[in-house]
HTML snippet that shows the backbone in 3Dmol.js (N, CA, C, O; Angstrom):
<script src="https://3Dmol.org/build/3Dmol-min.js"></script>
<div id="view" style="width:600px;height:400px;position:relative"></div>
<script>
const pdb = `
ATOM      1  N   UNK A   1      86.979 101.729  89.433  1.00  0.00           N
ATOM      2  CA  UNK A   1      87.122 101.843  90.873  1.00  0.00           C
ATOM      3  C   UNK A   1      88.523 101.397  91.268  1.00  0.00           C
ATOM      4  O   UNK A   1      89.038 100.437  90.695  1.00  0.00           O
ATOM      5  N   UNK A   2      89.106 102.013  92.157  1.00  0.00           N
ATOM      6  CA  UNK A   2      90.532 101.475  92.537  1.00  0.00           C
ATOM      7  C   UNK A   2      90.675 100.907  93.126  1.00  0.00           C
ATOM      8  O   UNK A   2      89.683 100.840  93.852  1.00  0.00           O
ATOM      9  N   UNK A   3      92.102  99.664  93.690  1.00  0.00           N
ATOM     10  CA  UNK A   3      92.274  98.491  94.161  1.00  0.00           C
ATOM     11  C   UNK A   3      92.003  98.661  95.529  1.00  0.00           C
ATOM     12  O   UNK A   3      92.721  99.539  96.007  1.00  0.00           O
ATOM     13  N   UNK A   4      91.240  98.152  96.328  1.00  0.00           N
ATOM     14  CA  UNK A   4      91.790  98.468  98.139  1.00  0.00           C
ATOM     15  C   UNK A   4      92.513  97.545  98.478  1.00  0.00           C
ATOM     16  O   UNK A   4      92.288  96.423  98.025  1.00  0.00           O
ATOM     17  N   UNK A   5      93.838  97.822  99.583  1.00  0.00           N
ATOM     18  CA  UNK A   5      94.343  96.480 100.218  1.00  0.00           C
ATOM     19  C   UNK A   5      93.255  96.597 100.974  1.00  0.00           C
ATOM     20  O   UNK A   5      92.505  97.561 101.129  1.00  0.00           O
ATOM     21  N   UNK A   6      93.232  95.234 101.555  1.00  0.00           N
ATOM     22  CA  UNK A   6      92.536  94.382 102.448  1.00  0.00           C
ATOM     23  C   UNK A   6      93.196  94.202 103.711  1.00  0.00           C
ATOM     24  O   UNK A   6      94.170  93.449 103.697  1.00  0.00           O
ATOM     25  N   UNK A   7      92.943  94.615 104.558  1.00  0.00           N
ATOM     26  CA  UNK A   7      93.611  94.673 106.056  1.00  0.00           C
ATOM     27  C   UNK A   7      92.152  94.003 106.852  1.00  0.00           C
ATOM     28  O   UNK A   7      90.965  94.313 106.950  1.00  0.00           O
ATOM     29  N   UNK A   8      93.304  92.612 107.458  1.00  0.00           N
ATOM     30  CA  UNK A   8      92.420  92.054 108.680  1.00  0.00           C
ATOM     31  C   UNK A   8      93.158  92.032 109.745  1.00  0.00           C
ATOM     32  O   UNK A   8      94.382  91.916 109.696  1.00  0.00           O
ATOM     33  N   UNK A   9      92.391  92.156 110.974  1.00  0.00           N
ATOM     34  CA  UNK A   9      92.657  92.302 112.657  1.00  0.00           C
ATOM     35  C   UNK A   9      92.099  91.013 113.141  1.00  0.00           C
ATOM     36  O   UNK A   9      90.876  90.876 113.179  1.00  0.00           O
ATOM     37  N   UNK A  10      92.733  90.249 113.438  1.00  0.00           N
ATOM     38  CA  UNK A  10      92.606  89.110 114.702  1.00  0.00           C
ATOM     39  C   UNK A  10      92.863  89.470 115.581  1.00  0.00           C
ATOM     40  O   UNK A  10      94.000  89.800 115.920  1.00  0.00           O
ATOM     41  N   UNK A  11      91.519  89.536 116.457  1.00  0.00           N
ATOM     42  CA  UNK A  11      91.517  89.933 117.430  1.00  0.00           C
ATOM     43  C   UNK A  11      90.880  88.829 118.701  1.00  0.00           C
ATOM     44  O   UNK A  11      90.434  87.815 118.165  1.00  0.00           O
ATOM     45  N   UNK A  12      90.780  88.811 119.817  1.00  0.00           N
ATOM     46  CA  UNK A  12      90.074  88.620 120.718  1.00  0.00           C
ATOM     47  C   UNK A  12      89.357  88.772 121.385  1.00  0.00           C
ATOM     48  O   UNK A  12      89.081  87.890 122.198  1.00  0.00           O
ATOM     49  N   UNK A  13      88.602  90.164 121.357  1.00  0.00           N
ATOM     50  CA  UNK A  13      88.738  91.333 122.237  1.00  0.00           C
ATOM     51  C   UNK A  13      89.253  91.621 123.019  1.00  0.00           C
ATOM     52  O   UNK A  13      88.311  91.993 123.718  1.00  0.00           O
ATOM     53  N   UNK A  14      90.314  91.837 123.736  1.00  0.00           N
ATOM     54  CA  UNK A  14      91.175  91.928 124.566  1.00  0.00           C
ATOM     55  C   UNK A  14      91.484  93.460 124.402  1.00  0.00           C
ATOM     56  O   UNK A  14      91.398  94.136 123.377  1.00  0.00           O
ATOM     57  N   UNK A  15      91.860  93.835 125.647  1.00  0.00           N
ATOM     58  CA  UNK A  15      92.480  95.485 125.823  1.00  0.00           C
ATOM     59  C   UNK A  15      93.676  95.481 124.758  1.00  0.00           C
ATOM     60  O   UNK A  15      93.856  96.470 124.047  1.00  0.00           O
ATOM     61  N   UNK A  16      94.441  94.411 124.669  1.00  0.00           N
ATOM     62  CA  UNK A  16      95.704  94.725 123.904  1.00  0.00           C
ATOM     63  C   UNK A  16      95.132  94.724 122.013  1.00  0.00           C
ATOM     64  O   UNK A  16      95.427  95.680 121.296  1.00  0.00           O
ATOM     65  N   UNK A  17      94.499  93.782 121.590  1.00  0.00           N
ATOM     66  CA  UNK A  17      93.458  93.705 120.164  1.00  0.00           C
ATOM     67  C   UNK A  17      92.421  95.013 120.109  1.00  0.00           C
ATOM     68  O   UNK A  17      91.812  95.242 119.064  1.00  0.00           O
ATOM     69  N   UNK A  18      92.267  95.775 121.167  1.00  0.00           N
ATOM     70  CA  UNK A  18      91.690  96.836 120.608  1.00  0.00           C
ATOM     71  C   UNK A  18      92.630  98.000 120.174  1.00  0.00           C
ATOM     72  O   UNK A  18      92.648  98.737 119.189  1.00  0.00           O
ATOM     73  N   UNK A  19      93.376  97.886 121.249  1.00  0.00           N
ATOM     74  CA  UNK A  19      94.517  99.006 121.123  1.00  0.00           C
ATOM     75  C   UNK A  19      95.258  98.934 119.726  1.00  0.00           C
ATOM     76  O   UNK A  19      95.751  99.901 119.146  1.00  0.00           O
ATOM     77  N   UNK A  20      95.253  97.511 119.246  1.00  0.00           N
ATOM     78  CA  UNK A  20      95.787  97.270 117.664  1.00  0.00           C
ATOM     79  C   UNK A  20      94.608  97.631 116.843  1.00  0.00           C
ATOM     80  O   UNK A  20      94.718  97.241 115.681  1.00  0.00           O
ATOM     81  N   UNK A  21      93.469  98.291 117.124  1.00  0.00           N
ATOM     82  CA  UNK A  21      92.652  97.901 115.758  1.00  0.00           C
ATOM     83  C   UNK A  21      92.268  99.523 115.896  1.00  0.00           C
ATOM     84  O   UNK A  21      91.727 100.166 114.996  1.00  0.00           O
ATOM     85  N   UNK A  22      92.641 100.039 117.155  1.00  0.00           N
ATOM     86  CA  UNK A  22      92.880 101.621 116.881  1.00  0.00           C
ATOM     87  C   UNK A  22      94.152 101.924 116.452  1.00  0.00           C
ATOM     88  O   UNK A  22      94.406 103.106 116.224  1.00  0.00           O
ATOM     89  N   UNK A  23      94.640 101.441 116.364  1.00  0.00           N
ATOM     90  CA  UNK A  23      96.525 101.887 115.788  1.00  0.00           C
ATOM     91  C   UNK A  23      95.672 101.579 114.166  1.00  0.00           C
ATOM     92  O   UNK A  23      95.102 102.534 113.639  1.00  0.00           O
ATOM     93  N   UNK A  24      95.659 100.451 113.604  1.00  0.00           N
ATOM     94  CA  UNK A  24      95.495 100.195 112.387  1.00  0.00           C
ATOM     95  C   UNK A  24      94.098 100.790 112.042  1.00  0.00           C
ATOM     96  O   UNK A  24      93.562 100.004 111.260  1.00  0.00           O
ATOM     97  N   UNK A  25      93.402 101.698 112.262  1.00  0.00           N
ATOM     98  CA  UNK A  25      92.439 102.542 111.790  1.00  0.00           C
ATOM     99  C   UNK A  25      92.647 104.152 111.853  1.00  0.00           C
ATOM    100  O   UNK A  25      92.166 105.030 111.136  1.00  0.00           O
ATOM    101  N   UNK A  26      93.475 104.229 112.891  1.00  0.00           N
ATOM    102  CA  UNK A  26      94.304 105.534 112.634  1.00  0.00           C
ATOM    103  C   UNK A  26      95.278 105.893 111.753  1.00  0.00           C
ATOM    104  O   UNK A  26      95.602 107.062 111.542  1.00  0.00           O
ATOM    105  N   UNK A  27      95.994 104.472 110.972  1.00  0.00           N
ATOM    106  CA  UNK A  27      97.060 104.931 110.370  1.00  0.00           C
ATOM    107  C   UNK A  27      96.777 104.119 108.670  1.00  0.00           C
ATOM    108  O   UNK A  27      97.550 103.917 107.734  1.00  0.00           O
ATOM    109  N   UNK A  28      95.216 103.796 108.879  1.00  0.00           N
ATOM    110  CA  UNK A  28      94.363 103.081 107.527  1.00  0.00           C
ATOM    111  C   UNK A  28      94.580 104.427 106.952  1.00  0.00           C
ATOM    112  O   UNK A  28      94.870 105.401 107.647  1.00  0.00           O
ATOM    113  N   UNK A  29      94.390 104.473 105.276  1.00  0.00           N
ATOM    114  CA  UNK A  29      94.307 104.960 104.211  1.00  0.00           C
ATOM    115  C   UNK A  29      92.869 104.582 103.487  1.00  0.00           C
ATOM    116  O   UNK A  29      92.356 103.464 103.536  1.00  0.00           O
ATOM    117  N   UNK A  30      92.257 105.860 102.728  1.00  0.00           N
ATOM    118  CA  UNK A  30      90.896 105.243 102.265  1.00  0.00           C
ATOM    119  C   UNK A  30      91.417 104.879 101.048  1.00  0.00           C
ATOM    120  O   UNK A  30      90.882 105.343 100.042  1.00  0.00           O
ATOM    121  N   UNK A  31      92.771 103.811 100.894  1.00  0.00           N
ATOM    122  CA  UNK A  31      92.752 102.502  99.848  1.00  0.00           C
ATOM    123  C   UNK A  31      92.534 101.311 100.702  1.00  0.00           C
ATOM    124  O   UNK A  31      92.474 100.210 100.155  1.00  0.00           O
ATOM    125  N   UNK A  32      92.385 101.436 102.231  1.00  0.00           N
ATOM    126  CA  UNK A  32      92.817 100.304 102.894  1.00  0.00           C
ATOM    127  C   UNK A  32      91.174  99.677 103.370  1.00  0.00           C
ATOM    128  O   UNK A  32      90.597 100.710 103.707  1.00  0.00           O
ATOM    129  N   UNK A  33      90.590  98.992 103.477  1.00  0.00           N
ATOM    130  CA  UNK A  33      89.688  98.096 103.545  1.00  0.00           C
ATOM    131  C   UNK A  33      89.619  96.958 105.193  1.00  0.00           C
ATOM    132  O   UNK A  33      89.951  95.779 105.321  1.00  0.00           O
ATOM    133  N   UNK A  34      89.088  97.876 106.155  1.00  0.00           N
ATOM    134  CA  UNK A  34      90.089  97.095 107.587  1.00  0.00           C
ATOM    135  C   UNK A  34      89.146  96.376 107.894  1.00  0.00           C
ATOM    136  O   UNK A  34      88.195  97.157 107.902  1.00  0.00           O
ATOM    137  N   UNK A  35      88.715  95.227 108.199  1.00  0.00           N
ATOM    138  CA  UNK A  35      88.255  94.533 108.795  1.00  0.00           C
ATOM    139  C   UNK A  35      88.106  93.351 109.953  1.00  0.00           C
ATOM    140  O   UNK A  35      88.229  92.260 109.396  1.00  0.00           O
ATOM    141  N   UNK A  36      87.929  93.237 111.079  1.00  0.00           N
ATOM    142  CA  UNK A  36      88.073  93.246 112.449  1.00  0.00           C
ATOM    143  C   UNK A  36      87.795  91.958 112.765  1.00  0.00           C
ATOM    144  O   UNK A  36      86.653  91.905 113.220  1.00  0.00           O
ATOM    145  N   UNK A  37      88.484  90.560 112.721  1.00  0.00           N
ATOM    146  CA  UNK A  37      87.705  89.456 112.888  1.00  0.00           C
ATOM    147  C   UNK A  37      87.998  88.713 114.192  1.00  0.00           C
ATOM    148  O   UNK A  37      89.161  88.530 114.550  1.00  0.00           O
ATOM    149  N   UNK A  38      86.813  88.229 115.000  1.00  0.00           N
ATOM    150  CA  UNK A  38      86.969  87.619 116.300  1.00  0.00           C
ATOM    151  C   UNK A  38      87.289  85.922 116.202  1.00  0.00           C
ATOM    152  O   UNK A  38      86.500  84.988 116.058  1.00  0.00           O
ATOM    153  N   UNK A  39      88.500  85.934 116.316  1.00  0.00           N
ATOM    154  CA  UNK A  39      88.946  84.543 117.176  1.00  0.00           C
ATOM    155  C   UNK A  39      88.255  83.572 117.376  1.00  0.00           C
ATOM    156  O   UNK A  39      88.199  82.512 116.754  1.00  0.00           O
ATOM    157  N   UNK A  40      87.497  84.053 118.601  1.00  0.00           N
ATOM    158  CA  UNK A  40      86.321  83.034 118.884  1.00  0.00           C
ATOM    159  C   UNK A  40      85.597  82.547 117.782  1.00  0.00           C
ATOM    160  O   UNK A  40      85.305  81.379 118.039  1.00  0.00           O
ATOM    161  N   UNK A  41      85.169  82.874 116.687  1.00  0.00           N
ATOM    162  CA  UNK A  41      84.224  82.362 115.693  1.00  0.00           C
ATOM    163  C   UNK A  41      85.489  81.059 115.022  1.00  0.00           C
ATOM    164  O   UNK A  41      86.651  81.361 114.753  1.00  0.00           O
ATOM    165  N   UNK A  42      85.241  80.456 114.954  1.00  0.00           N
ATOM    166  CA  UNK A  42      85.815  79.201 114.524  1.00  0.00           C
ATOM    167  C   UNK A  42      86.269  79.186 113.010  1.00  0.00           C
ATOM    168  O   UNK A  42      87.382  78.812 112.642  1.00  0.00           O
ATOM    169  N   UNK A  43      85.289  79.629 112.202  1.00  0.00           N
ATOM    170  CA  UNK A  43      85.970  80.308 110.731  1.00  0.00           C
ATOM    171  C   UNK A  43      87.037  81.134 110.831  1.00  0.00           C
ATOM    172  O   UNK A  43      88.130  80.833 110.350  1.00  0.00           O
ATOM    173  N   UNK A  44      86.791  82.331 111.513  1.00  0.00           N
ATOM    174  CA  UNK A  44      88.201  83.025 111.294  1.00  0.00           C
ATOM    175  C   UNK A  44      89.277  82.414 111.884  1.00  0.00           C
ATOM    176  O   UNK A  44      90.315  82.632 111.260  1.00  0.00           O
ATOM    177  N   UNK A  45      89.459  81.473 113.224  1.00  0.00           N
ATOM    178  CA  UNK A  45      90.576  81.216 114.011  1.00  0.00           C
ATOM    179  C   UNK A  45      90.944  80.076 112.825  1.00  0.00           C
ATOM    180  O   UNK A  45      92.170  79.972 112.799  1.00  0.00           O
ATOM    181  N   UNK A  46      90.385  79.280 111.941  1.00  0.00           N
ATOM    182  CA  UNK A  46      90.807  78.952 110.408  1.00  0.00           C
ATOM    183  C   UNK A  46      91.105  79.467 109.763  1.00  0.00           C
ATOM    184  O   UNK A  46      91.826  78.670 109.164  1.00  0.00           O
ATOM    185  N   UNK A  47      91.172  80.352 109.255  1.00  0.00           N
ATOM    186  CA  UNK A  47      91.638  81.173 108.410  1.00  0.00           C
ATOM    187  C   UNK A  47      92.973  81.846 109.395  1.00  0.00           C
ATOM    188  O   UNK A  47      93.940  82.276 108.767  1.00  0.00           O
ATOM    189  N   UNK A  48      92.993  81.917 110.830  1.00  0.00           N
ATOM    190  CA  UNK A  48      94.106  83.055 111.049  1.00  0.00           C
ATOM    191  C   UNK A  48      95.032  81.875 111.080  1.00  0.00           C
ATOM    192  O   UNK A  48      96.241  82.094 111.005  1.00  0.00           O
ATOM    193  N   UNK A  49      94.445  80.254 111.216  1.00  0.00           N
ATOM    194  CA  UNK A  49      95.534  78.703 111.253  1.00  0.00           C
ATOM    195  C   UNK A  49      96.361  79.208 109.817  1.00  0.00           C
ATOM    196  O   UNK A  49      97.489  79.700 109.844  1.00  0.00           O
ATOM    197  N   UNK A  50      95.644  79.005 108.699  1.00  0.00           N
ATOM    198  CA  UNK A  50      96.186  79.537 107.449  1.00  0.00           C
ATOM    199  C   UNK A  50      97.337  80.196 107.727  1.00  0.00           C
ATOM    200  O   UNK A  50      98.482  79.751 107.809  1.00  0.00           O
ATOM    201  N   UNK A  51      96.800  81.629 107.907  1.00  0.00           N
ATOM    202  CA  UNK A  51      98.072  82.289 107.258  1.00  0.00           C
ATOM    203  C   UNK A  51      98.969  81.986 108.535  1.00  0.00           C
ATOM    204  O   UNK A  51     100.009  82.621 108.359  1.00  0.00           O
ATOM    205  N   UNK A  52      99.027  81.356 109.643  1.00  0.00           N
ATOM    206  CA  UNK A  52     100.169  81.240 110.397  1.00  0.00           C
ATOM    207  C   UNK A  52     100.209  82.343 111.674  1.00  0.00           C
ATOM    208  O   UNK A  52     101.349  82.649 112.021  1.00  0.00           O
ATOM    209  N   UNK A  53      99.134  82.958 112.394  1.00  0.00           N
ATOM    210  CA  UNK A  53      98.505  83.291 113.161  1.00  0.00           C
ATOM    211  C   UNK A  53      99.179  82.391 114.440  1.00  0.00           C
ATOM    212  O   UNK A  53      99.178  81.163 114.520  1.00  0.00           O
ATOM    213  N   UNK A  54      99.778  83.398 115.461  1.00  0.00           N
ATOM    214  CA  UNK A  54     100.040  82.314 116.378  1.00  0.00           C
ATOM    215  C   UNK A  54      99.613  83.285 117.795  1.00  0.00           C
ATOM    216  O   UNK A  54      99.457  82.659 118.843  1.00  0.00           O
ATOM    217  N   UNK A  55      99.477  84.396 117.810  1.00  0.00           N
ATOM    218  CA  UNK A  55      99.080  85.138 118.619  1.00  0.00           C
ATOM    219  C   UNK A  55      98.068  85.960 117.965  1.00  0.00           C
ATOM    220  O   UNK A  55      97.859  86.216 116.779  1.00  0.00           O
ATOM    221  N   UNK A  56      97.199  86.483 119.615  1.00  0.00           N
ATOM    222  CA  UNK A  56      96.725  87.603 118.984  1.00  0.00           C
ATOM    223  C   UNK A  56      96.694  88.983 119.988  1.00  0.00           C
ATOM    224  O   UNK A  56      96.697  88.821 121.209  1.00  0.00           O
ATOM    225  N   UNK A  57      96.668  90.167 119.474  1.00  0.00           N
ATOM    226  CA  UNK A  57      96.307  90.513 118.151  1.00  0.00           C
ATOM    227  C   UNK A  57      97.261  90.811 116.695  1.00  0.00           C
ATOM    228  O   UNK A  57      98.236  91.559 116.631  1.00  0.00           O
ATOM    229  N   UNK A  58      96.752  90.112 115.735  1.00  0.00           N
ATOM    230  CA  UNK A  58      97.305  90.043 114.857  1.00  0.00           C
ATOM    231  C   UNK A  58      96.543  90.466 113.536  1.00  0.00           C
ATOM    232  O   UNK A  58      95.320  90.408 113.401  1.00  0.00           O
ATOM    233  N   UNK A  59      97.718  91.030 112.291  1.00  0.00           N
ATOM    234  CA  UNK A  59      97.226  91.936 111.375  1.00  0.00           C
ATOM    235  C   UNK A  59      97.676  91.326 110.053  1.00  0.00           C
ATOM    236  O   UNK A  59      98.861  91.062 109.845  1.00  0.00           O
ATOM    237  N   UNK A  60      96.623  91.086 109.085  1.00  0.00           N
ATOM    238  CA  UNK A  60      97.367  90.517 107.593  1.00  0.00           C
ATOM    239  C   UNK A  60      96.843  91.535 106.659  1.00  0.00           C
ATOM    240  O   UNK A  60      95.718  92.022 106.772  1.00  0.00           O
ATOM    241  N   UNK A  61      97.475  91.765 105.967  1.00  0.00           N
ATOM    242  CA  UNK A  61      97.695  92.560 104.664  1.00  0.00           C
ATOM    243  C   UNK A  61      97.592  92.273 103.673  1.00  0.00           C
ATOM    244  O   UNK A  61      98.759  92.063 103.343  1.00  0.00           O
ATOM    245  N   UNK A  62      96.647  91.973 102.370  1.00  0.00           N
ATOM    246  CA  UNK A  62      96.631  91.431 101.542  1.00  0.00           C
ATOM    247  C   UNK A  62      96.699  89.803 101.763  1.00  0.00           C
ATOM    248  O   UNK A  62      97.216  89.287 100.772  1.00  0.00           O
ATOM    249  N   UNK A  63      96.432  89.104 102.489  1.00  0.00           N
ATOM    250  CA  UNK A  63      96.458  88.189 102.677  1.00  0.00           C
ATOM    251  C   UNK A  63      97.581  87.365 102.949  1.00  0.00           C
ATOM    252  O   UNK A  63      97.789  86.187 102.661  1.00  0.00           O
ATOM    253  N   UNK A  64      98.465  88.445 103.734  1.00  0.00           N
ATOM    254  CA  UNK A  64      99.760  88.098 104.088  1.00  0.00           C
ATOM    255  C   UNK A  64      99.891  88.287 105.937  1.00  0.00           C
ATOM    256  O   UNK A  64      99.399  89.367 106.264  1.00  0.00           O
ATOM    257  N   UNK A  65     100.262  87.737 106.768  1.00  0.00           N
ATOM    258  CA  UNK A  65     100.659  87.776 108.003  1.00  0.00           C
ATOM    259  C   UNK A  65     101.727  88.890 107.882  1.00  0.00           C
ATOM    260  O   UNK A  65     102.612  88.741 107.039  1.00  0.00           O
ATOM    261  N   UNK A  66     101.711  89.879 108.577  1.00  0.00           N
ATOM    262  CA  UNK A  66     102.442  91.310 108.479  1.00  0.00           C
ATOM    263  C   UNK A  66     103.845  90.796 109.164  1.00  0.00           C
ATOM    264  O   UNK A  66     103.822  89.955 110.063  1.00  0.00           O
ATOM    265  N   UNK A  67     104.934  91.303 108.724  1.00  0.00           N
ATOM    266  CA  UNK A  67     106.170  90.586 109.665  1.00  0.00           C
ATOM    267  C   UNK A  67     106.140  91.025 111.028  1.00  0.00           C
ATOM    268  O   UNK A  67     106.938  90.485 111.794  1.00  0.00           O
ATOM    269  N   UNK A  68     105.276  92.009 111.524  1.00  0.00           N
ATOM    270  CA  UNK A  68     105.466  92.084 113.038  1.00  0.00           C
ATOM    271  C   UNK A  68     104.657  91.132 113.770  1.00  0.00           C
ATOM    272  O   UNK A  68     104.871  90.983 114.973  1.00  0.00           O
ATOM    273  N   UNK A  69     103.775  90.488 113.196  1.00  0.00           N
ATOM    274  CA  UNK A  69     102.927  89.576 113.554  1.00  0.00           C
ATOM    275  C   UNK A  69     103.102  88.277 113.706  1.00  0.00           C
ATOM    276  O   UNK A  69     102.295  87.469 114.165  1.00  0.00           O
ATOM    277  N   UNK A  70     104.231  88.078 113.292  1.00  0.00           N
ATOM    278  CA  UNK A  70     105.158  86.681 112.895  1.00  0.00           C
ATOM    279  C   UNK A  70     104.930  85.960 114.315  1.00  0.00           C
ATOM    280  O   UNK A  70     104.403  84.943 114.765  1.00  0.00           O
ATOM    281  N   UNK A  71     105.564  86.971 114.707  1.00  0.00           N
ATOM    282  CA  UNK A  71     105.978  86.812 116.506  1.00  0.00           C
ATOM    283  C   UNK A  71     105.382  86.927 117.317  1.00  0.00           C
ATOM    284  O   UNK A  71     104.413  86.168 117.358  1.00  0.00           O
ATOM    285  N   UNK A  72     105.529  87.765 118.285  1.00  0.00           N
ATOM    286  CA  UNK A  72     104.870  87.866 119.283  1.00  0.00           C
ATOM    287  C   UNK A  72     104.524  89.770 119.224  1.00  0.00           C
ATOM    288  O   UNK A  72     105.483  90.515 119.424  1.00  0.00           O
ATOM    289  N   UNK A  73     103.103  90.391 118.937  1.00  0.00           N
ATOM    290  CA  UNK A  73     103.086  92.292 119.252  1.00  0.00           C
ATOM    291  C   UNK A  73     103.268  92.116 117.667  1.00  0.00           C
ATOM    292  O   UNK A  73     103.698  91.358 116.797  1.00  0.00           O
ATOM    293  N   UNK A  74     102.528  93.567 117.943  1.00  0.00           N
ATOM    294  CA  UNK A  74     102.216  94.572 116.517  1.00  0.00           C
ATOM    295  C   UNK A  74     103.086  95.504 116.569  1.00  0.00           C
ATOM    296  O   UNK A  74     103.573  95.839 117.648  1.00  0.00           O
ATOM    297  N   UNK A  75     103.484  96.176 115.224  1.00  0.00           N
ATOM    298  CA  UNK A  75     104.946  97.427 115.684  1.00  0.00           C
ATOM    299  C   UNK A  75     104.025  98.195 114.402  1.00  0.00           C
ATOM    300  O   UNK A  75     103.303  97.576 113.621  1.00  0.00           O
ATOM    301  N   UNK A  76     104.227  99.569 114.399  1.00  0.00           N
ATOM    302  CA  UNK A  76     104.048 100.064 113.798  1.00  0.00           C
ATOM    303  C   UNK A  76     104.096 100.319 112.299  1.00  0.00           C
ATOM    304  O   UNK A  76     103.347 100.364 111.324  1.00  0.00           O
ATOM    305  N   UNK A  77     106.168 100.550 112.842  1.00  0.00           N
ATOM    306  CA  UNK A  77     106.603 100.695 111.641  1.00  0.00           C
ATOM    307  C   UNK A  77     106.331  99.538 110.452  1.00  0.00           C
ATOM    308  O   UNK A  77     106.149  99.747 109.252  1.00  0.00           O
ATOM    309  N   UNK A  78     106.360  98.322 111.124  1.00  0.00           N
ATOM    310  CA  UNK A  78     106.273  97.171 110.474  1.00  0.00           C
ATOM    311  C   UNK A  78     105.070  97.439 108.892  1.00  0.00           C
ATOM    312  O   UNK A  78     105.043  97.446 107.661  1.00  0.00           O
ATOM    313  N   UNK A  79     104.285  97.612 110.073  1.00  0.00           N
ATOM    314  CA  UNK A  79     102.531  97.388 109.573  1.00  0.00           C
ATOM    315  C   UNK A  79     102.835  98.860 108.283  1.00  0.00           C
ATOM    316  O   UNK A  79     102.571  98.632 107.103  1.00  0.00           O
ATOM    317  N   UNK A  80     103.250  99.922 108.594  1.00  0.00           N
ATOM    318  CA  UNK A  80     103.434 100.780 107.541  1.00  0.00           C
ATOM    319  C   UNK A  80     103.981 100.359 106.140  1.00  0.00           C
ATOM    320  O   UNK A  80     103.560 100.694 105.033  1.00  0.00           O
ATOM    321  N   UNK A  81     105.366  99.273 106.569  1.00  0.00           N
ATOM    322  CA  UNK A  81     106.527  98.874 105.582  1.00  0.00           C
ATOM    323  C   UNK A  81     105.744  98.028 104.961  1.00  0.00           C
ATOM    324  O   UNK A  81     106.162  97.937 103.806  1.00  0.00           O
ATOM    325  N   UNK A  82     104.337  97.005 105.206  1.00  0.00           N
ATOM    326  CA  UNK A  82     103.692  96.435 104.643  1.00  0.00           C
ATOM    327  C   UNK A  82     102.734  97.142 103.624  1.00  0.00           C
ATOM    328  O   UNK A  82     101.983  96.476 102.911  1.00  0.00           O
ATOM    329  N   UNK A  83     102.798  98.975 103.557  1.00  0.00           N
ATOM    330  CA  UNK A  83     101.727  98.900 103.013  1.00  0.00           C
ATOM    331  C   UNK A  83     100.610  99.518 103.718  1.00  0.00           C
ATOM    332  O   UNK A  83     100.013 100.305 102.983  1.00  0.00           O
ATOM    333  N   UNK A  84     100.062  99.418 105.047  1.00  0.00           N
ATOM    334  CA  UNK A  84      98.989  99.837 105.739  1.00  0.00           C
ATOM    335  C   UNK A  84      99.147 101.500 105.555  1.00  0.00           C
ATOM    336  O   UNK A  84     100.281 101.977 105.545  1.00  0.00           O
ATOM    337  N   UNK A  85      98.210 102.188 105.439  1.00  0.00           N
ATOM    338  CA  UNK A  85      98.113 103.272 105.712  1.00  0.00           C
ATOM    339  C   UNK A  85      98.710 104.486 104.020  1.00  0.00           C
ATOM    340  O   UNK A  85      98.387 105.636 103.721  1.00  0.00           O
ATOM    341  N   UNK A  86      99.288 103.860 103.592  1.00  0.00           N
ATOM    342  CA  UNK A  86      99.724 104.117 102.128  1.00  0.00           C
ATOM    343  C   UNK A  86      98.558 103.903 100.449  1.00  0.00           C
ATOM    344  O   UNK A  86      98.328 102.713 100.232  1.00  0.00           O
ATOM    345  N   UNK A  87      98.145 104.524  99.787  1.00  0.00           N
ATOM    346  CA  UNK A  87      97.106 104.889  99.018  1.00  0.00           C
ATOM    347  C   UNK A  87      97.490 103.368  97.780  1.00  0.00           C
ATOM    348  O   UNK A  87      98.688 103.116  97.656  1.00  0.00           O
ATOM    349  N   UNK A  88      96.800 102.754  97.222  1.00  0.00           N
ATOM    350  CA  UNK A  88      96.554 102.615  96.366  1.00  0.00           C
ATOM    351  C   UNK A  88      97.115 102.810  95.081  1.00  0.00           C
ATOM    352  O   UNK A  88      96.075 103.218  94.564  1.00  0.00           O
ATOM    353  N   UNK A  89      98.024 102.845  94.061  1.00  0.00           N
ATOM    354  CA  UNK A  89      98.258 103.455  92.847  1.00  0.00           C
ATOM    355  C   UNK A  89      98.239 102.029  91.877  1.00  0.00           C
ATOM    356  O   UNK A  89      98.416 102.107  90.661  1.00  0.00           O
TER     357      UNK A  89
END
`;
const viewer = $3Dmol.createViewer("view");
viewer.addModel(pdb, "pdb");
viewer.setStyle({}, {cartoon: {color: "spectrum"}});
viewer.zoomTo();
viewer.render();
</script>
């Protein structure tokens, strides 16, 4: 079976965290593995402390904080240059 990246969405629900989790499911690849986690639950807002999560909505990649995420907004291109949306080999 082949590798999937692992793509997570910190989200809030918020109009602006949905609008990111339709960008990053439109431009997912079936190597990519997206999964959508709410803030509010106290486990994930631990885990988003981890990787350095300071806003949301925010997107990690392999278990990496995506560089557009660093900051403040999601960019596209970013999330591509990470990897999102690109197959597996």
């Amino acid at each position: 079976m082949a590798q999937k990246r692992k793509i997570e969405v910190f989200s809030a629900g918020c109009p602006a965290c949905e609008d990111t989790t339709r960008l990053v499911n439109t431009i997912a690849c079936p190597s990519c593995e997206v999964t959508v986690l709410d803030m509010r639950d106290p486990k994930v807002a631990g885990r988003a402390k981890v990787l350095g999560v300071r806003s949301v909505p925010a997107v990690a990649i392999n278990g990496k904080l995506a560089d557009c995420c660093a900051g403040r907004g999601v960019e596209e291109g970013k999330l591509r240059a990470a990897g999102l949306g690109q197959p597996v080999r």
